[in-house]
KEKE-3310 file (N, C-alpha, C; in steps of 0.2 Angstrom, whole numbers, plus 5000, padded with zeros to 4 digits):
npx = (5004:5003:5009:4999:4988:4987:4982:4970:4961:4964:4967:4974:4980:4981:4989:4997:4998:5006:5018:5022:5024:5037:5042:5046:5051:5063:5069:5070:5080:5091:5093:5097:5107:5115:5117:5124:5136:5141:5142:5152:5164:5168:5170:5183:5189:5192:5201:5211:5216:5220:5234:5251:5254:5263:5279)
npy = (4994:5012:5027:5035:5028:5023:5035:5036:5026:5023:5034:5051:5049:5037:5023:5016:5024:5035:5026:5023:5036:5038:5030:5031:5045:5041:5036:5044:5055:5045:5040:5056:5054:5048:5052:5064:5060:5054:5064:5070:5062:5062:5074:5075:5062:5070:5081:5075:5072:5080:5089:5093:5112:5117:5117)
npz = (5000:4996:5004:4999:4997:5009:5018:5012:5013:5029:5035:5043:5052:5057:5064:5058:5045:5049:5052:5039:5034:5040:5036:5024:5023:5030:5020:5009:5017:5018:5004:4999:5007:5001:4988:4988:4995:4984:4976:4984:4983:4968:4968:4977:4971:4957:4964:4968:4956:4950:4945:4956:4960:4969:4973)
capx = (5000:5006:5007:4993:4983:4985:4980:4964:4959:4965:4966:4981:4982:4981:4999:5001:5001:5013:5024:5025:5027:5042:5048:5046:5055:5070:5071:5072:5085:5097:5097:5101:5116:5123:5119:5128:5143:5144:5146:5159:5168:5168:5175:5189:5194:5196:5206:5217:5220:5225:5243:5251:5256:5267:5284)
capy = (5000:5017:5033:5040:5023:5024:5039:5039:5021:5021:5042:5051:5050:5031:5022:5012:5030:5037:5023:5025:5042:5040:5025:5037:5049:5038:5031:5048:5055:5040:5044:5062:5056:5042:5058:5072:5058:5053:5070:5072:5057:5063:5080:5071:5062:5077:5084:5069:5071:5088:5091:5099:5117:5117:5114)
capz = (5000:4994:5006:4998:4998:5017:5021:5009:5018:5034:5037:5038:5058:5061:5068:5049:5041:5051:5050:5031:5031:5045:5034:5017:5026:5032:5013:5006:5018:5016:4997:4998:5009:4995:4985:4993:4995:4979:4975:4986:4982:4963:4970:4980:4967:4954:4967:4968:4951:4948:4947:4960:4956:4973:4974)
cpx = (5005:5005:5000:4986:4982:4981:4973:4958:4961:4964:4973:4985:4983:4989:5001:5001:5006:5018:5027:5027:5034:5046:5051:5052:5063:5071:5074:5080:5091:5098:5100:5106:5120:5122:5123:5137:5147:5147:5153:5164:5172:5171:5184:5193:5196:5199:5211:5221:5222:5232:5245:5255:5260:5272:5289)
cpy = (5006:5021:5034:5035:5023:5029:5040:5033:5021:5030:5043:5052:5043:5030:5019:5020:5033:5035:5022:5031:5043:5036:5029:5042:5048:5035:5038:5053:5050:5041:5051:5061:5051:5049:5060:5065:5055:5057:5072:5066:5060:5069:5079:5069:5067:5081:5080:5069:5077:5088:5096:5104:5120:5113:5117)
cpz = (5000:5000:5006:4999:5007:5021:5017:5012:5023:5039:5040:5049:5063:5060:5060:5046:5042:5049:5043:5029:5034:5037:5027:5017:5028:5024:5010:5010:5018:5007:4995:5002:5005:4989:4983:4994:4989:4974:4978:4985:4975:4962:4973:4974:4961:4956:4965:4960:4946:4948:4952:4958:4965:4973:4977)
residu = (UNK:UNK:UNK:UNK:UNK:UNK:UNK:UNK:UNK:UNK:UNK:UNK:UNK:UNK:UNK:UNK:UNK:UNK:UNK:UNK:UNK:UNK:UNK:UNK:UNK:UNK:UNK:UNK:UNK:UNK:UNK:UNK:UNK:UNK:UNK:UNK:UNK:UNK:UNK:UNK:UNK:UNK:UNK:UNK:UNK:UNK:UNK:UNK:UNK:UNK:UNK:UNK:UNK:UNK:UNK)
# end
């Protein structure tokens, strides 16, 4: 059952709606942080691989 399907069958204050919208919630922040690290992973290594202009 979908978010949406929960809260139009069950209402949007009952304990199963909740816990999909927490579990929704904890799904979409752990994507935004393999995001945000795969960015920064893909910034690391383009550092690593600049020449250094220090000598």
């Amino acid at each position: 059952m979908t978010l949406t399907d929960s809260i139009r069958v069950l209402g949007k204050d009952h304990p199963n709606t909740l816990a999909s919208r927490n579990n929704l919630a904890g799904t979409r922040q752990k994507a935004e942080a393999v995001q945000h690290g795969s960015t920064a992973t893909s910034a690391t290594e383009a550092a690593l691989q600049k020449p250094s202009t220090a000598d």
